[in-house]
Backbone as a printed PyTorch tensor [residue, N CA C, xyz], in Angstrom:
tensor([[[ 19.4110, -21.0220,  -6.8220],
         [ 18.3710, -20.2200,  -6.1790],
         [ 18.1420, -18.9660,  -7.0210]],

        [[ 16.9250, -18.9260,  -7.2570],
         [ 16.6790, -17.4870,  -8.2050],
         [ 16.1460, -16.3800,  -7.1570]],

        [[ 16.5900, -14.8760,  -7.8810],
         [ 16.2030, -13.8470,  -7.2060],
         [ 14.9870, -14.1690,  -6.2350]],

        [[ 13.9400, -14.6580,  -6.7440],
         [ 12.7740, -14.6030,  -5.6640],
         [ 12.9880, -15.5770,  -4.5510]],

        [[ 13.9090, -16.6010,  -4.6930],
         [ 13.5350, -17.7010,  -3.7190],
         [ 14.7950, -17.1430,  -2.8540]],

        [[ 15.1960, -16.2950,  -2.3930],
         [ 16.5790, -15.5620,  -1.8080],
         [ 15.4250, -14.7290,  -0.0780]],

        [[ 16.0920, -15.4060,   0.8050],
         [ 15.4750, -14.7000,   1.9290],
         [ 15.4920, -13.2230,   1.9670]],

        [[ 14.1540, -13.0700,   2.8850],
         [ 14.1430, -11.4080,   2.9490],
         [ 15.3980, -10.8970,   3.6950]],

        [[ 15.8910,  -9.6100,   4.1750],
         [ 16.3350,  -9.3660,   5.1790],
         [ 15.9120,  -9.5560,   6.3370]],

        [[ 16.0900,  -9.2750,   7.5040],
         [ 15.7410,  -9.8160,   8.8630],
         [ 14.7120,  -9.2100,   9.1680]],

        [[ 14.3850,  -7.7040,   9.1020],
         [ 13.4130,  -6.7360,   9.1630],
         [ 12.4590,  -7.2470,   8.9120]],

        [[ 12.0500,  -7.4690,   7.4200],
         [ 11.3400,  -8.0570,   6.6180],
         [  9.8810,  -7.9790,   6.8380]],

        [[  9.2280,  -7.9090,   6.5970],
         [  7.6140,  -7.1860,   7.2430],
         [  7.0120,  -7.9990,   6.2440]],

        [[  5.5120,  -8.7610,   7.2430],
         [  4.5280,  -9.5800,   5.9150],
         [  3.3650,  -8.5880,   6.7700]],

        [[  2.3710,  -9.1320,   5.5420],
         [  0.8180,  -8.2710,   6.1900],
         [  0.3150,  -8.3560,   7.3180]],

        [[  0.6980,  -9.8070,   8.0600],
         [  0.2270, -10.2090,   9.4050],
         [  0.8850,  -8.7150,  10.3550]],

        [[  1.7870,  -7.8310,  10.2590],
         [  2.3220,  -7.0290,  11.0450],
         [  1.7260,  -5.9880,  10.8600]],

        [[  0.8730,  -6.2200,   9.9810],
         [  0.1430,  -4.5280,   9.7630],
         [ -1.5210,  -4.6790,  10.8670]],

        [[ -1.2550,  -5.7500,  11.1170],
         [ -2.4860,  -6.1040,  11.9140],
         [ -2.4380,  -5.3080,  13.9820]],

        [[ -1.6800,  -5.3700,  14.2940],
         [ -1.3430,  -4.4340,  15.3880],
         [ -1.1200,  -2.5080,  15.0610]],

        [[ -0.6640,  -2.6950,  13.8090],
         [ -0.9670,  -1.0280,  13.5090],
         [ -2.1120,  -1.0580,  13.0490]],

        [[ -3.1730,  -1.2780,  12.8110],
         [ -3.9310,  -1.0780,  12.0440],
         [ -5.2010,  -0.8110,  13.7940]],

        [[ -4.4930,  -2.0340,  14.4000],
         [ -5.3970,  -1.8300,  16.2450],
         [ -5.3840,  -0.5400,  16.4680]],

        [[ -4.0590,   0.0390,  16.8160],
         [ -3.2890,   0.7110,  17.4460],
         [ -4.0040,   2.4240,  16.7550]],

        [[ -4.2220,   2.6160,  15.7970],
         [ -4.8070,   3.1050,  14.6600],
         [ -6.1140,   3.7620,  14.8200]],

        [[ -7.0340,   2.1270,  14.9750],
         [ -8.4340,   2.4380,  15.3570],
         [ -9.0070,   3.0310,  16.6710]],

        [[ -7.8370,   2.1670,  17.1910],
         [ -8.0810,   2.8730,  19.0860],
         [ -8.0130,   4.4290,  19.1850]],

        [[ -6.8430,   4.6570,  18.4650],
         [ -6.4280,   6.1240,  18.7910],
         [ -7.7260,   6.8950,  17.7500]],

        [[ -8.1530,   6.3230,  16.6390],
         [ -9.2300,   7.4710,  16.0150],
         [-10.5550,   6.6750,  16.7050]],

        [[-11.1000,   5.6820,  17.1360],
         [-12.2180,   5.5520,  17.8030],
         [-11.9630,   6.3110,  19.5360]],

        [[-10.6990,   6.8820,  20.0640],
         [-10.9030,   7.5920,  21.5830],
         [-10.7560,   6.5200,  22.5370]],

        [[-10.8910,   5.1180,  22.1350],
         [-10.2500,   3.9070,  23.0300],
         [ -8.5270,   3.7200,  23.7410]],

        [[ -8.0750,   3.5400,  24.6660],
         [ -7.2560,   3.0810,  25.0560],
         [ -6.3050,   1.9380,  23.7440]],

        [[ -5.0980,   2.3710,  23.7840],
         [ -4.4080,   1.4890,  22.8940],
         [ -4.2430,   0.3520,  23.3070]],

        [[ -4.5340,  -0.5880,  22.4720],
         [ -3.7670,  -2.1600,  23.0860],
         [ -2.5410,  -2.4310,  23.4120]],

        [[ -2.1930,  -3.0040,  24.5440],
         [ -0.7600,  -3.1520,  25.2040],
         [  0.3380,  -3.4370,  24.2780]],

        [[  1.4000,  -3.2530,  24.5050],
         [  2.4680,  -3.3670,  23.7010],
         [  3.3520,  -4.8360,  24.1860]],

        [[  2.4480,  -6.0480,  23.9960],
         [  3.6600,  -7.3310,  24.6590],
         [  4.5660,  -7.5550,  23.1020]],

        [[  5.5210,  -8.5250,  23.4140],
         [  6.2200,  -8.7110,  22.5180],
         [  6.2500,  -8.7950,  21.1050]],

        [[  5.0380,  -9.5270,  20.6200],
         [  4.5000,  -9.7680,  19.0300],
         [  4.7730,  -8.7460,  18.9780]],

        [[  4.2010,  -7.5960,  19.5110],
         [  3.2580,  -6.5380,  18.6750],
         [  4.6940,  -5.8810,  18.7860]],

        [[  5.6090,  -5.4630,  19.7650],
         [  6.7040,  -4.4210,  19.2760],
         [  7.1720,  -5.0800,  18.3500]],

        [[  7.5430,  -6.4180,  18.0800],
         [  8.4250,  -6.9110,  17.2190],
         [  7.6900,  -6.5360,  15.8930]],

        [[  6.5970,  -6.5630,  15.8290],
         [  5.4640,  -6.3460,  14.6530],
         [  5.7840,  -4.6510,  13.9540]],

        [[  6.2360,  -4.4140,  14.9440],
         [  6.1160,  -2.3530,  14.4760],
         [  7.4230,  -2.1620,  14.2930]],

        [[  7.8580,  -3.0660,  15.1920],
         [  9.5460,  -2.8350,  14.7160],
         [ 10.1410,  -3.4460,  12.9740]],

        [[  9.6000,  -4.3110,  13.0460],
         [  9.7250,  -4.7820,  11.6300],
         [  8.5940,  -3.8220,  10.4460]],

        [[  7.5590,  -3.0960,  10.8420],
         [  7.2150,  -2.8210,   9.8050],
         [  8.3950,  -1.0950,   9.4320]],

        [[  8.0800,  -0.5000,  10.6560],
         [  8.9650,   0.7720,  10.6700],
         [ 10.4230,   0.6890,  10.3180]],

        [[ 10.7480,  -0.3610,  10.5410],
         [ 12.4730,  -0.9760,   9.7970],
         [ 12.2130,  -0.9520,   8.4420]],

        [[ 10.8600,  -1.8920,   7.3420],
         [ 10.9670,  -1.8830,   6.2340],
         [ 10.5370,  -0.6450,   5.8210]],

        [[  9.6650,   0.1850,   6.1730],
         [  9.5780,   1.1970,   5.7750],
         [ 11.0430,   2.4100,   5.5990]],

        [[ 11.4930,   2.5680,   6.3870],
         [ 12.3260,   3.4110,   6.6520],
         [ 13.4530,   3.1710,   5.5190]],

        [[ 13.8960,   1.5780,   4.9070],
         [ 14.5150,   0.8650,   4.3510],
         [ 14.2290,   1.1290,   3.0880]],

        [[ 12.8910,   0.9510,   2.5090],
         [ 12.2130,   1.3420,   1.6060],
         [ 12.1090,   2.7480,   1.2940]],

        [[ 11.6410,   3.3340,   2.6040],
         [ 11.5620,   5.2270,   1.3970],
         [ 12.6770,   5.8320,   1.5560]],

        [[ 13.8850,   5.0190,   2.1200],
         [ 15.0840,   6.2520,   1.9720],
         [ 15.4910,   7.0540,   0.9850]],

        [[ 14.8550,   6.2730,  -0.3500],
         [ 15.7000,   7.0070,  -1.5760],
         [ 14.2870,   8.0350,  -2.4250]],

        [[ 12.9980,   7.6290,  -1.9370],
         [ 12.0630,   8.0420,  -2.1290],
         [ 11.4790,   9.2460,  -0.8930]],

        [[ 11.2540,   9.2730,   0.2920],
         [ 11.2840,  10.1240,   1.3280],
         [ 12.3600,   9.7930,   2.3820]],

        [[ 13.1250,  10.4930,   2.2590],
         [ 14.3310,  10.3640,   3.4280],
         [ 13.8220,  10.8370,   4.9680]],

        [[ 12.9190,  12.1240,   4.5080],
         [ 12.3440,  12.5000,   5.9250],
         [ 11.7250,  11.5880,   6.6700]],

        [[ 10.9680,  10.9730,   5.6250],
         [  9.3400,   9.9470,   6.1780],
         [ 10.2100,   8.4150,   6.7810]],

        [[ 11.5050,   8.6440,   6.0160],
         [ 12.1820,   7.1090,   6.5060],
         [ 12.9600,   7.7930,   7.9160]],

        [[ 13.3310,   8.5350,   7.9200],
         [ 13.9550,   8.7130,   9.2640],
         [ 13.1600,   8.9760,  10.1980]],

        [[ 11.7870,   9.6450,  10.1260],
         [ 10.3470,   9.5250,  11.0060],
         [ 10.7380,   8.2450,  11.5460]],

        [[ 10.4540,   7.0280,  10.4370],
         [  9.7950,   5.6750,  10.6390],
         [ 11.0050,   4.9680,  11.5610]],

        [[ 12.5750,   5.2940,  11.1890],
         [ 13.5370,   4.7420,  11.6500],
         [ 13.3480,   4.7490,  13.2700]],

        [[ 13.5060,   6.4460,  13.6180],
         [ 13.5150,   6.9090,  14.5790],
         [ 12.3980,   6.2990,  15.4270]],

        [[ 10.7680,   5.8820,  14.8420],
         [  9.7760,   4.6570,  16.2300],
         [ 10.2360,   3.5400,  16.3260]],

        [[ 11.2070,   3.1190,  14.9950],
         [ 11.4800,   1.5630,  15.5530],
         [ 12.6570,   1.6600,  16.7750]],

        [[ 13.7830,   2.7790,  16.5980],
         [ 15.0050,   2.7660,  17.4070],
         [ 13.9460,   3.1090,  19.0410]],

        [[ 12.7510,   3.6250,  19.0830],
         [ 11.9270,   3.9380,  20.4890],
         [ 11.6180,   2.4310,  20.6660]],

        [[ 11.0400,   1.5390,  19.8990],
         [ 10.2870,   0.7060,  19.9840],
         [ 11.5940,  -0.3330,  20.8860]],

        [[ 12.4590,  -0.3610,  19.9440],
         [ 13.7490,  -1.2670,  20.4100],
         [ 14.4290,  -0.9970,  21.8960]],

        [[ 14.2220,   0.8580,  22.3370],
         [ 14.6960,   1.1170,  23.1880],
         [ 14.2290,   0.5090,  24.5900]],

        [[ 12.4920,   1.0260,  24.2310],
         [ 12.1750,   0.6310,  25.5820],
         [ 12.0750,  -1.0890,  25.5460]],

        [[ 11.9840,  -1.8960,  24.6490],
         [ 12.0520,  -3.2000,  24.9930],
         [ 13.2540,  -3.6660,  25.9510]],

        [[ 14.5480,  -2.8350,  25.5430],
         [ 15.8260,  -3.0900,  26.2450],
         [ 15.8550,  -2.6720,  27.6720]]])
């Protein structure tokens, strides 16, 4: 198995997850009501705010602990 064919981590974020932030986004700058939060979609923010946070630790530590800190909300209230 070569480097690329090696699974992501679990987090792991594809573009399809940027599709609920990107809702979530427009609502709040068009003045609309946000779209509900059912399962996809936390799991969707939770995985993108996991890779992020994962990603800029060594590049923004602040901006990754921002991002850490919505997924640990996101996870909370699901529990």
């Amino acid at each position: 198995m070569t480097t690329t064919d090696q699974p992501g981590p679990a987090y792991r974020a594809d573009l399809t997850d940027l599709e609920p932030l990107a809702a979530r986004w427009a609502a709040r700058r068009d003045g609309r009501p946000l779209p509900p939060l059912d399962q996809d979609t936390r799991q969707a923010l939770i995985r993108l705010y996991t890779e992020a946070a994962a990603r800029g630790a060594a590049l923004n530590p602040q901006a990754a602990q921002l991002a850490q800190v919505e997924a640990d909300k996101l996870r909370a209230h699901h529990n």
